[in-house]
C-alpha positions in Angstrom: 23.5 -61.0 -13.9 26.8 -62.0 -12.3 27.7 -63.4 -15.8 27.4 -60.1 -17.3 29.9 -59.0 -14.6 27.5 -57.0 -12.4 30.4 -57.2 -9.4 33.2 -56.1 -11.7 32.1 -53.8 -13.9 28.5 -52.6 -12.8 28.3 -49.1 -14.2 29.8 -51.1 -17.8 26.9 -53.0 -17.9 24.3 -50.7 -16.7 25.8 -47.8 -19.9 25.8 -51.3 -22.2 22.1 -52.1 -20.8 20.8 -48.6 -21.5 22.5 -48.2 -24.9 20.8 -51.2 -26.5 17.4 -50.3 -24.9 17.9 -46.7 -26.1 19.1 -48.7 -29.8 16.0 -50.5 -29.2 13.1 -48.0 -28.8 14.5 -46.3 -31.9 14.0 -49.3 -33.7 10.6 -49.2 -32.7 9.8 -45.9 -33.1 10.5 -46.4 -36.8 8.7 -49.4 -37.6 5.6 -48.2 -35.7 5.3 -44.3 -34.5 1.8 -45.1 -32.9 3.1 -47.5 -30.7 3.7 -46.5 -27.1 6.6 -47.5 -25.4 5.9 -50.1 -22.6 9.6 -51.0 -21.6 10.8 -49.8 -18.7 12.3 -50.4 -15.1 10.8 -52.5 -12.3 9.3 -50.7 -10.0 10.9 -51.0 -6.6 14.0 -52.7 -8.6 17.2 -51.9 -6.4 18.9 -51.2 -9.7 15.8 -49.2 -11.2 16.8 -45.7 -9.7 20.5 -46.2 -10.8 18.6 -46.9 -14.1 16.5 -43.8 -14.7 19.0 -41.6 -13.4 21.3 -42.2 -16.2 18.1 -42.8 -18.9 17.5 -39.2 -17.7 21.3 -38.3 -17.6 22.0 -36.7 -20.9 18.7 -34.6 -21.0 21.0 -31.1 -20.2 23.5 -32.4 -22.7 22.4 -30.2 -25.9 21.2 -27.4 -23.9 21.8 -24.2 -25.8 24.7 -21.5 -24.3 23.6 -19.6 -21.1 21.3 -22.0 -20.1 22.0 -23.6 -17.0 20.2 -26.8 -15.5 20.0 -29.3 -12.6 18.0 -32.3 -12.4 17.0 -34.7 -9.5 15.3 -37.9 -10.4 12.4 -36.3 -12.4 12.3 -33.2 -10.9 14.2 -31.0 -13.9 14.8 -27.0 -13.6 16.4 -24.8 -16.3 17.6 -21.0 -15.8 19.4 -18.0 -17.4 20.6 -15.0 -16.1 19.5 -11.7 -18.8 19.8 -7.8 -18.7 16.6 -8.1 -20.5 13.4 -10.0 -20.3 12.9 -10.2 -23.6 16.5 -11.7 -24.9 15.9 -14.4 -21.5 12.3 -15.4 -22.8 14.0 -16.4 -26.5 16.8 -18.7 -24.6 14.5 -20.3 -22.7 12.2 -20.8 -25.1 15.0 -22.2 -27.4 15.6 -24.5 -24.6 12.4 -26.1 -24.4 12.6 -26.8 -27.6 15.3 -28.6 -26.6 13.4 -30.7 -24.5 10.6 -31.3 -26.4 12.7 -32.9 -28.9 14.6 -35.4 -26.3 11.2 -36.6 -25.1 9.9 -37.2 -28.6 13.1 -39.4 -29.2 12.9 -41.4 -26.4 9.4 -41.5 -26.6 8.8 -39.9 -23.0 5.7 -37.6 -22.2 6.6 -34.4 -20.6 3.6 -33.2 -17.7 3.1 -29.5 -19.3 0.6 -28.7 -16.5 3.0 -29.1 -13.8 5.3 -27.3 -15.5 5.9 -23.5 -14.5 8.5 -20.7 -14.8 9.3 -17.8 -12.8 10.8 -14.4 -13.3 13.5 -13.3 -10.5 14.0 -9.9 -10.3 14.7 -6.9 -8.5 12.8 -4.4 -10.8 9.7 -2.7 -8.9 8.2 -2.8 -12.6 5.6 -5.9 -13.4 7.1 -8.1 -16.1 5.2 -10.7 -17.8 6.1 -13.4 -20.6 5.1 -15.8 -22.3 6.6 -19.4 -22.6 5.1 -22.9 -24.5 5.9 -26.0 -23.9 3.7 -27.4 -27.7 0.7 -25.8 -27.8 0.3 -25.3 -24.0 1.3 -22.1 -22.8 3.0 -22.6 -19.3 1.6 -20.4 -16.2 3.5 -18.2 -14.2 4.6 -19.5 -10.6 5.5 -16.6 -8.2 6.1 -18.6 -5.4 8.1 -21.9 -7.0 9.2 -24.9 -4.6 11.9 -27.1 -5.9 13.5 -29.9 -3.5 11.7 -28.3 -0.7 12.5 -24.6 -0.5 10.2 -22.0 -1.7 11.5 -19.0 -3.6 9.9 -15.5 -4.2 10.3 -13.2 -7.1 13.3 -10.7 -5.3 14.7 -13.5 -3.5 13.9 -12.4 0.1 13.5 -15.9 0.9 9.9 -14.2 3.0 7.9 -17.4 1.9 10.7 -19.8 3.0 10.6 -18.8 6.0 6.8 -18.4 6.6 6.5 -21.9 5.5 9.0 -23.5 7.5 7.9 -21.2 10.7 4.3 -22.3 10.2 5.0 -25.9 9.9 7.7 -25.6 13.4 4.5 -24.2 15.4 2.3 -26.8 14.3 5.1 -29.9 15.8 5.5 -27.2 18.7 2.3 -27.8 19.5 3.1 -31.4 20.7 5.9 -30.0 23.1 3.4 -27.9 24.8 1.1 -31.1 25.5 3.9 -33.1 27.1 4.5 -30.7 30.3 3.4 -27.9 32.0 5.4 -26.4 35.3 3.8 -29.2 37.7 4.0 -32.5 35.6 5.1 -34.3 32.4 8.0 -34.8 30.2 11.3 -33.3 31.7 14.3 -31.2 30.2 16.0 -34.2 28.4 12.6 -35.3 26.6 11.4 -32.0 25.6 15.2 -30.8 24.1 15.5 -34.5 22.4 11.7 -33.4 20.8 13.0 -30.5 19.8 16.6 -31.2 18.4 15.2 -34.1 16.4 11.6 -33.0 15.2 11.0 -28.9 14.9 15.0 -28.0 14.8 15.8 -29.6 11.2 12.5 -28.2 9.7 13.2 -24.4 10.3 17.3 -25.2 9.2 16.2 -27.2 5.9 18.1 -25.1 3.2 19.3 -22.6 5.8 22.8 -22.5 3.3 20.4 -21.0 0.8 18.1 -19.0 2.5 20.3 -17.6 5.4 21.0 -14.3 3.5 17.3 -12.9 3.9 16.9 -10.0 6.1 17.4 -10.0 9.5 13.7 -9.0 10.4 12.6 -12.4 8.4 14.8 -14.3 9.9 14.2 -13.3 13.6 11.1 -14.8 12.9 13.0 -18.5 12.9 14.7 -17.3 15.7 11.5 -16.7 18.0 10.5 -20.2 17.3 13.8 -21.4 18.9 13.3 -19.1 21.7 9.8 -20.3 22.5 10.8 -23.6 22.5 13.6 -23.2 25.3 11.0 -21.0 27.6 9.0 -24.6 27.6 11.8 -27.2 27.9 13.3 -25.8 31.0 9.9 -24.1 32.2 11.3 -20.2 32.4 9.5 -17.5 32.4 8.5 -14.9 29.3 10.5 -12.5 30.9 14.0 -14.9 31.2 16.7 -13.6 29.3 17.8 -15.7 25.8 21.2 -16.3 26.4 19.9 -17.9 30.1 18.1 -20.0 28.7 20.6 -21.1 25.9 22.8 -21.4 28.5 20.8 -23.7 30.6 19.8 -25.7 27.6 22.7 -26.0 25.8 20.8 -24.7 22.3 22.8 -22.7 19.7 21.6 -19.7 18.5 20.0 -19.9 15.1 22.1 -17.3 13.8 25.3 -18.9 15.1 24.2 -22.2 13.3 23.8 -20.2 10.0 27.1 -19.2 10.3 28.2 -22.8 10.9 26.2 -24.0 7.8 27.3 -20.9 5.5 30.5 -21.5 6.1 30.1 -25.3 5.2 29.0 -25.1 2.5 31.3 -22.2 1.2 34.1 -24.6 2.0 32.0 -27.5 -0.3 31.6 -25.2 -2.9 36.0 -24.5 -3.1 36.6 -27.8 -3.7 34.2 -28.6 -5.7 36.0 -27.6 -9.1 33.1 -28.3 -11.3 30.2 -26.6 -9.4 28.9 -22.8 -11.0 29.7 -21.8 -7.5 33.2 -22.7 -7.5 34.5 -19.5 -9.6 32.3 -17.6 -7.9 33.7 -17.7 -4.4 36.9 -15.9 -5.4 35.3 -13.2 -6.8 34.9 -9.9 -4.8 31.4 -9.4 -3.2 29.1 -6.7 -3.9 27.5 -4.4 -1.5 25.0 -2.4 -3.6 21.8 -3.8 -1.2 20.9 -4.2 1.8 21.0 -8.1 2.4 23.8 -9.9 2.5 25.2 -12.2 0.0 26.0 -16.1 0.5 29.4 -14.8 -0.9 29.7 -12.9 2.3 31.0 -16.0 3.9 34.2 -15.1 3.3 34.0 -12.0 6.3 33.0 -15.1 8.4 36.2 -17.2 7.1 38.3 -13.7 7.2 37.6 -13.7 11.5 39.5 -16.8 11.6 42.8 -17.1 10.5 42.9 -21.1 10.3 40.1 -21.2 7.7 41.9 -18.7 5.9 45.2 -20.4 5.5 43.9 -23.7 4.2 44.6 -25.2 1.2 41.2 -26.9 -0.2 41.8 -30.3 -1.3 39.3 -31.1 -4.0 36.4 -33.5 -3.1 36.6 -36.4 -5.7 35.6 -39.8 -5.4 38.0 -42.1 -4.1 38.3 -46.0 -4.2 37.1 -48.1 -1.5 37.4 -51.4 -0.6 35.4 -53.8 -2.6 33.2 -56.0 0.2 34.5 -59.3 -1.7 37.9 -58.4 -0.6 36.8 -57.9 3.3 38.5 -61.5 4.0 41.9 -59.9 3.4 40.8 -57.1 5.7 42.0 -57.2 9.3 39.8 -57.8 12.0 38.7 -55.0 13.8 37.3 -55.2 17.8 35.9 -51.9 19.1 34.8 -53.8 22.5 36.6 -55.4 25.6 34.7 -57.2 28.0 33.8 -55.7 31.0 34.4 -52.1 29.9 31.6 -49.6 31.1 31.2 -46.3 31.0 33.8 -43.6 32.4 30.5 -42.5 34.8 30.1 -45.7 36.2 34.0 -47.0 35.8 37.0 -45.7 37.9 40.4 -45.9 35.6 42.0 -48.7 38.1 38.8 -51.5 36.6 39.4 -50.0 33.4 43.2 -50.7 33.5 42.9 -53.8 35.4 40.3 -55.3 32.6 41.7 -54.2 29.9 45.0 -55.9 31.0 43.7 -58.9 31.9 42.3 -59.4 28.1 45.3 -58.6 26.4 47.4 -61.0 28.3 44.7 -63.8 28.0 44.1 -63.4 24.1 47.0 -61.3 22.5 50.0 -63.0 24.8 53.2 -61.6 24.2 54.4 -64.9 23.4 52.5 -65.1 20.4 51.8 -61.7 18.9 53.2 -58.8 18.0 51.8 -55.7 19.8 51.7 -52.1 18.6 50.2 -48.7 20.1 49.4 -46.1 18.3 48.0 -42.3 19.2 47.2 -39.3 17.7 46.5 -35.5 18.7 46.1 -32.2 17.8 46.0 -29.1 19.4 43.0 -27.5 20.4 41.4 -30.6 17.6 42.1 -28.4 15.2 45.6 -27.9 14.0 49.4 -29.1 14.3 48.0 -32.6 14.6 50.9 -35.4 15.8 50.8 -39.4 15.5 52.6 -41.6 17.9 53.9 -45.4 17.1 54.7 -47.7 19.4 56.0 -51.5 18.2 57.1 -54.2 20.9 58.7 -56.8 19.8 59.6 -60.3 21.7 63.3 -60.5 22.6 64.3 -56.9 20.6 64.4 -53.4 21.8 60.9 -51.3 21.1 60.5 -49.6 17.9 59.1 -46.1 18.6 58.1 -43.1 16.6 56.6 -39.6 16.1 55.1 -38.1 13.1 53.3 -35.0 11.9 50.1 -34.9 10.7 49.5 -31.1 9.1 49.4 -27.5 10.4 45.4 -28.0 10.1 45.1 -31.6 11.6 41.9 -33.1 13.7 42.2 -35.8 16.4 40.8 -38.0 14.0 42.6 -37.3 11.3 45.8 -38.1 13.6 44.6 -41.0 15.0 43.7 -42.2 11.4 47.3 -41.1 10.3 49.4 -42.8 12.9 46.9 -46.3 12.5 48.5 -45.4 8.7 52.0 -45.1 9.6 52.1 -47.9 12.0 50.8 -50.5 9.2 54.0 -49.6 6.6 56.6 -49.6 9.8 55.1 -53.3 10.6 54.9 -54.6 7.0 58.5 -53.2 6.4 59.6 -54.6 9.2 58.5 -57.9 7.8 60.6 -57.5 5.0 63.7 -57.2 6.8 66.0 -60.6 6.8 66.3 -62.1 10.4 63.6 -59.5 12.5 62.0 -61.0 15.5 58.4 -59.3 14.4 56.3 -62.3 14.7 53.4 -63.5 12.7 50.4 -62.4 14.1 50.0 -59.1 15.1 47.7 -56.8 17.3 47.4 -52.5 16.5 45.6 -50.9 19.9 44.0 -47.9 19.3 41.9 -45.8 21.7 40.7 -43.8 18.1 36.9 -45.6 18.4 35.5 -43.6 16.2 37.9 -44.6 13.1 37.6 -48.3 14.0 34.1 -48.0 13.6 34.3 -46.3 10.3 37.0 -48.8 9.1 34.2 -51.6 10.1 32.2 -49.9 7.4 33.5 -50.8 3.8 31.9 -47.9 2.1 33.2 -45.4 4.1 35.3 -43.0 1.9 37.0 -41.1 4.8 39.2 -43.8 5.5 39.9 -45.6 2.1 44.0 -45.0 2.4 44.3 -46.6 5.9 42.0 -49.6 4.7 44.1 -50.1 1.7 47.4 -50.3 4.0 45.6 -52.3 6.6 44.8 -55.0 3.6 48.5 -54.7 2.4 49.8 -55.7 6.0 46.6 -58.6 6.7 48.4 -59.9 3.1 52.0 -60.0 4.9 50.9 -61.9 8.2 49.6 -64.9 9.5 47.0 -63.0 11.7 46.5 -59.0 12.1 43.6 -57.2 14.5 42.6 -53.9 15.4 41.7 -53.7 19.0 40.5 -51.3 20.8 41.2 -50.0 24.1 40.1 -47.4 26.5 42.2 -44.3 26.7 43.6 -42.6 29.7 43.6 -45.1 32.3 47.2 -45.6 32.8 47.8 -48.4 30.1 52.0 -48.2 29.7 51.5 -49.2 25.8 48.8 -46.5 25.2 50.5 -43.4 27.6 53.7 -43.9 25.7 52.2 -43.5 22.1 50.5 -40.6 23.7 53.5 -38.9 24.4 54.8 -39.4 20.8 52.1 -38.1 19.0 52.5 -35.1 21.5 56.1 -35.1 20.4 55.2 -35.4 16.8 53.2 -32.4 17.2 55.8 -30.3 17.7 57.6 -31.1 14.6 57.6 -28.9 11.4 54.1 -29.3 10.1 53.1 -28.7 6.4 50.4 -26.8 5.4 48.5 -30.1 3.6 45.5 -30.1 1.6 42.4 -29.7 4.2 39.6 -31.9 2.8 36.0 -31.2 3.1 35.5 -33.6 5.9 38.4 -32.3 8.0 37.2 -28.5 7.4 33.9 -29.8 8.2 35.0 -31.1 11.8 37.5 -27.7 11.9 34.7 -25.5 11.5 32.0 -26.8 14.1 34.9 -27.3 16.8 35.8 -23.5 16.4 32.0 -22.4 16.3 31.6 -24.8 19.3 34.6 -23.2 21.2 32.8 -19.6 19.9 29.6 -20.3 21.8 31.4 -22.0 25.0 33.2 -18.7 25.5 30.2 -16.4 25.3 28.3 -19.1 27.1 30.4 -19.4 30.3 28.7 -21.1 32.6 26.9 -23.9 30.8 28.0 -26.9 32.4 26.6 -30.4 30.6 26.7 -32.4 33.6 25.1 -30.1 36.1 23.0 -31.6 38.6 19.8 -29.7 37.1 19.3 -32.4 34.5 18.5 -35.2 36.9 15.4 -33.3 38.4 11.8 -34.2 37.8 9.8 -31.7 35.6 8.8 -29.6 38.5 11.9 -29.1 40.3 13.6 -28.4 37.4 10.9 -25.5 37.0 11.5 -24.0 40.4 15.5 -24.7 39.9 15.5 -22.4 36.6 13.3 -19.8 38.3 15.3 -19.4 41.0 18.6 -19.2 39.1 17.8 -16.5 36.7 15.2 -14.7 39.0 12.6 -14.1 36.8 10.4 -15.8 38.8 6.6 -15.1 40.7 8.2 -13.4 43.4 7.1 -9.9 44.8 10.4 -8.5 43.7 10.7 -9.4 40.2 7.0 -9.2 39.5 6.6 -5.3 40.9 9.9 -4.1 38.7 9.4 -6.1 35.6 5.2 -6.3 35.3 4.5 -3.5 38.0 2.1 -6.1 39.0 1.6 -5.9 43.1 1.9 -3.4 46.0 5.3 -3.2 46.8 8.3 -5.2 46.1 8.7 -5.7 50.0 8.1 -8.9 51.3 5.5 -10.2 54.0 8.2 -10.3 56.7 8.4 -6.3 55.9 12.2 -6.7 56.3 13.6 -6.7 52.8 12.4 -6.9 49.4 11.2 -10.3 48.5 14.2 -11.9 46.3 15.7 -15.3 45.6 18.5 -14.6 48.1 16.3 -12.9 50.6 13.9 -16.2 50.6 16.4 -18.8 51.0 18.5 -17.4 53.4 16.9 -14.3 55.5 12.8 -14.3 55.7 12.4 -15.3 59.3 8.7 -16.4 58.1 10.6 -19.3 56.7 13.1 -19.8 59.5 12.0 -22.9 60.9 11.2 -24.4 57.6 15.0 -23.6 56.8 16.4 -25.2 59.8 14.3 -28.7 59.2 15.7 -29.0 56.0 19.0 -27.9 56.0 20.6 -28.7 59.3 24.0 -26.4 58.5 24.6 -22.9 56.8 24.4 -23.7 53.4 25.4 -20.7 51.1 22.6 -20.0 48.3 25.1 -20.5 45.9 25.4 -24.0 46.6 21.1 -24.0 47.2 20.4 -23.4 43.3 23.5 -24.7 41.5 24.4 -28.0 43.9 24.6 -31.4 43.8 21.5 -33.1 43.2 20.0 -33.7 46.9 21.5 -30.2 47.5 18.7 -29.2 44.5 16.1 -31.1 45.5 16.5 -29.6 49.2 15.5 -26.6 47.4 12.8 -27.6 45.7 10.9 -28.9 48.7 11.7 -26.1 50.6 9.7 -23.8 48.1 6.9 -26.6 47.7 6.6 -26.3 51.7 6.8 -22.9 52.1 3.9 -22.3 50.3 5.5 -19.1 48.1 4.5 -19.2 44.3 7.9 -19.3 42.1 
C-alpha cells in the first residue's frame, strides 16, 4: 500500500481503487448477468468505511430537479416539497426510478421492505399515495425515525419527545435507587449520573425538534426538574429556580436557546448547506409554533452575535504526523505544580522558577512570554509578546486580536505573533537571539490542542511553529502557571491588556470562536438570573443526609409545622410546641427554648442563622447534628 502512495495521496488512490473495481463489475456484469457480485470491502477494514462511503457517494448525483437527498452510510432519504400531492407523488416516483437503476448497475440490492415514505403536512384532510419501489409497493410510515429522531405527520415533534421522555424515566429510575434522604450516593454522584447518562438523551436533536409547542416540551422540562428534587433531596414543593440554583443545572429551555443558536450560526457559514439561504430570509408567523428560523430574535437580543461577520467553515490543512519531527516540543507540565486548591502562588512561583533556571538557563536559550485576553472572553481580544534576549534590551509588543476575540483565540494569536517576531529576528545580521529557544505560555488549553496533530483549530499556529523549529537549533513550548507573580508572564499580561485597547477590526468570527462566544454569554445569562449559586459552597462536601437537611433548611420547604400547615394544610396550627412562635427555620435554630440547651452544647457563641445554613463546612455540619439531635423531622 505505501507504494501506491497511501501517505501522499490517500484519497487519489482510494477514487483510482474504486474506479477500476466500478470498471470491473461492469465487465462482469456483461459477460455473465446471473452472476452475483462477491467483491467487496473487508469487514472491520479501517479503510472499508472510507470505502463504501464514496462507492455510495454518487448515488444523489442524477437525482431529478426538486428532489433533495442526504445519505449516511446506508441509511438514504429523499424529499420534495409540493403544493399538490399528486405532482410530489410523480417526482418521487421518478426518483426511484432513479435508484433502481444505480443499484442494477452496480449490481447492489435495494431492502424494499425497509423502505417507507411519509407525507408531511398541515392539511386536516387524510391523503394517501401510492409509491413502488419494482413491483413492491412501499407502505406508509406515520411516525419515521431517521438517525435517531422520530418525526410526525405535522411536524409537532409530539413523538420525539414521548420517546426520548420515556427512555429518560426509564435511566431515572437508576438515580432513584442510589439515595434516598438518609443514605447513598451524594449531590456530586447523582448530578454526574445525570449530566452524563439521562441529560444527552432528552437533548439528542434538540436543534431540530426545539420548535414544538411549549406544552410538549414542558414535558422534557419536568424530567429535568424531577431529577434536581432527587440529587439535592428537596422537597415537591421547592421552587425550580432553588433547585437550579443549588445544582448548578441549566434550564432546558435556556439550553435550547444555546443549541438553536449554534446551529443557526453552523448553518451561515456553511455556504453549501439548503439551510444557508434560508437563514436570511424573513420568518413567517402564520402558526402558532415557532420556526427554527426564529433564531434570529435570539441573535437580535444580543448585539455581538449580530455584528459578526461569519467566516465560512471549510477544511483547512493540518500538519501531516510524518512531519511532527520538525514540530516543536510542547510541555504542558512542571514538576511539582498542584492544584490552585491545594497550592498557594509563593510554591507556585518558587517551582516554577527553580525549573526554568535549571533546564532553560538564560545562558543557553532564548526566552519568550506570551499572553492573551479578551474582555469579558468575548470580544476586543489583545496578545502580549515578550522576547528576552542575552546581553540586548527586551523586545516587547502588543497586538489586537478582533472586536469579537476569545481568550483562546488571543492566546493562540499572540503564540502566532511571537513565532514570526523570533524567526525574523533570526534573520537579522549580527542579533544576539540565540539558538535554542523557549515560548512560555500559561494558554494550557491550546498547548494541549497543538499536542494533537489533527486538530484543525490551530493549523495556522502549528504551521508557524514548524517554520520557526526549521530556523533553530532547539525550540519548546512550555507551560507555566498563570498569576502567581512570574515577572516574564505579568509583563506579557499587561501587553495583551494594552493590545486590547487598540483599534480592533471586525474579523471573520469562525464557527468555533462563535461557538465559545455563545455559551460564555448564555453562561453569563443564567449567572445573573441565578445570583447566588456559588460552585464552591461548602454544601458539596456533605454526606447525603446532611446535604438533605442543608437544602431543606435553606429554601424552607421543609417538614416543619410552618411550611407544612400553609403549603399542604396538613396539621393543627402552624405554632410550634414551645407555643411561642410559629415553627420556622429561623425560629428553630435560633429561638425555641425546647432546644436551648441543645443549642448551647453545640455552638458555644451566637452564631447568626445565616452563617448556620450557608457556612463553612463544620459550620454545616453543626447544623446538621443539631436537627438529628433535636429530634424534629425536616
Amino acid at each position: 500500500m505505501q507504494k501506491c502512495g497511501i501517505r501522499g495521496h490517500m484519497y487519489e488512490w482510494i477514487c483510482q481503487y474504486l474506479t477500476n473495481r466500478k470498471a470491473r463489475v461492469r465487465n462482469q456484469r456483461h459477460r455473465s448477468r446471473k452472476k452475483t457480485l462477491k467483491e467487496g470491502v473487508p469487514q472491520g477494514g479501517v479503510l472499508s468505511p472510507t470505502l463504501f462511503l464514496i462507492f455510495m457517494n454518487d448515488v444523489l448525483k442524477d437525482m431529478p430537479k426538486w428532489i433533495h437527498g442526504a445519505i449516511y452510510a446506508d441509511d438514504l432519504v429523499i424529499w420534495c416539497s409540493e403544493q399538490y400531492l399528486t405532482t410530489a407523488t410523480v417526482r418521487m416516483q421518478e426518483a426511484l426510478k432513479k435508484i433502481e437503476d444505480w443499484t442494477r448497475k452496480w449490481m447492489v440490492t435495494l431492502n424494499a421492505k425497509k423502505t417507507t415514505f411519509t407525507i408531511f403536512s398541515l392539511s386536516t384532510r387524510v391523503q394517501t399515495t401510492t409509491l413502488k419501489v419494482g413491483d413492491h409497493i412501499l407502505p406508509e410510515d406515520k411516525s419515521p425515525t431517521y438517525l435517531g429522531i422520530t418525526f410526525d405527520p405535522r411536524m409537532t415533534w409530539k413523538h420525539q419527545i414521548d420517546r426520548c421522555t420515556k427512555k429518560a424515566r426509564l435511566h431515572m429510575s437508576l438515580m432513584k435507587k442510589l439515595s434516598g434522604t438518609t443514605w447513598g450516593a451524594d449531590y456530586n454522584v447523582q448530578k454526574t449520573l445525570y449530566t452524563g447518562r439521562i441529560r444527552p438523551v432528552l437533548e439528542y436533536g434538540m436543534a431540530a425538534w426545539g420548535t414544538a409547542a411549549k406544552s410538549s416540551f414542558d414535558r422534557a422540562s419536568k424530567i429535568q426538574n424531577q431529577a434536581a428534587r432527587i440529587i439535592t433531596g428537596a422537597m415537591k414543593s421547592t421552587p425550580i429556580q432553588a433547585m437550579e440554583t443549588l445544582t448548578g443545572l441549566e434550564a432546558l429551555e435556556s439550553r435550547r436557546d444555546t443549541k438553536t443558536l449554534l446551529q443557526y450560526a453552523k448553518y451561515k457559514r456553511m455556504q453549501a448547506h439548503p439551510m444557508h439561504e434560508r437563514t436570511s430570509m424573513p420568518t413567517k408567523c402564520r402558526l402558532k409554533r415557532e420556526s427554527f428560523l426564529q433564531a434570529r430574535r435570539l441573535e437580535r437580543r444580543d448585539p455581538d452575535l449580530m455584528e459578526q461577520a461569519a467566516a465560512p467553515i471549510s477544511i483547512p490543512t493540518t500538519l501531516p504526523t510524518w512531519k511532527r519531527k520538525e514540530f516543536p516540543e510542547i510541555c504542558t507540565t512542571v514538576p511539582g505544580i498542584l492544584q490552585k486548591q491545594v497550592q498557594s502562588e509563593a510554591e507556585r512561583k518558587a517551582l516554577t522558577l527553580e525549573y526554568i533556571s535549571q533546564t532553560y538557563p538564560n545562558e543557553e536559550w532564548t526566552h519568550a512570554y506570551t499572553d492573551g485576553s479578551a474582555e469579558k472572553a468575548t470580544r476586543n481580544g489583545g496578545g502580549g509578546i515578550l522576547i528576552c534576549r542575552k546581553d540586548a534590551a527586551p523586545i516587547k509588543k502588543s497586538i489586537a486580536t478582533g472586536k469579537f476575540s476569545t481568550n483562546y483565540k488571543a492566546e493562540a494569536e499572540a503564540l502566532k505573533e511571537a513565532a514570526g517576531v523570533l524567526k525574523n529576528s533570526l534573520m537579522l545580521p549580527g542579533d544576539t537571539i540565540c539558538r535554542k529557544i523557549v515560548i512560555f505560555s500559561d494558554a494550557l488549553s491550546v498547548l494541549q490542542a497543538l499536542s494533537n496533530p489533527q486538530n484543525q483549530d490551530v493549523s495556522e499556529l502549528a504551521t508557524a511553529l514548524t517554520t520557526l523549529q526549521q530556523s533553530t537549533e532547539k525550540t519548546v513550548i512550555q507551560w507555566i502557571p498563570s498569576h502567581c507573580n512570574i515577572q516574564g508572564n505579568e509583563e506579557a499580561d499587561r501587553l495583551a491588556k494594552e493590545g486590547g485597547k487598540l483599534p480592533q477590526e471586525n474579523q471573520q468570527v469562525t464557527f468555533g470562536e462563535a461557538k465559545t462566544i455563545v455559551k460564555e454569554k448564555q453562561r453569563k445569562r443564567w449567572l445573573q438570573q441565578h445570583p447566588h449559586y456559588n460552585p464552591r459552597d461548602s454544601y458539596y462536601q456533605l454526606s447525603r443526609k446532611d446535604q438533605v437537611i442543608i437544602v431543606r433548611l435553606r429554601t424552607g420547604h421543609c417538614r416543619l409545622r410552618q411550611h407544612m400547615f400553609s403549603k399542604f394544610h396538613i396539621g393543627d396550627t402552624p405554632v410550634c410546641h414551645c407555643g411561642i412562635a410559629d415553627m420556622t427555620v429561623e425560629h428553630l435554630l435560633q429561638h425555641c427554648p425546647i432546644h436551648q440547651k441543645l443549642r448551647a452544647e453545640i455552638w458555644s457563641a451566637d452564631t447568626p442563622v445565616q452563617e448556620k445554613i450557608f457556612g463553612n463546612l463544620r459550620s454545616l455540619r453543626c447544623t446538621a447534628d443539631f436537627i438529628r439531635s433535636s429530634g424534629v423531622p425536616v
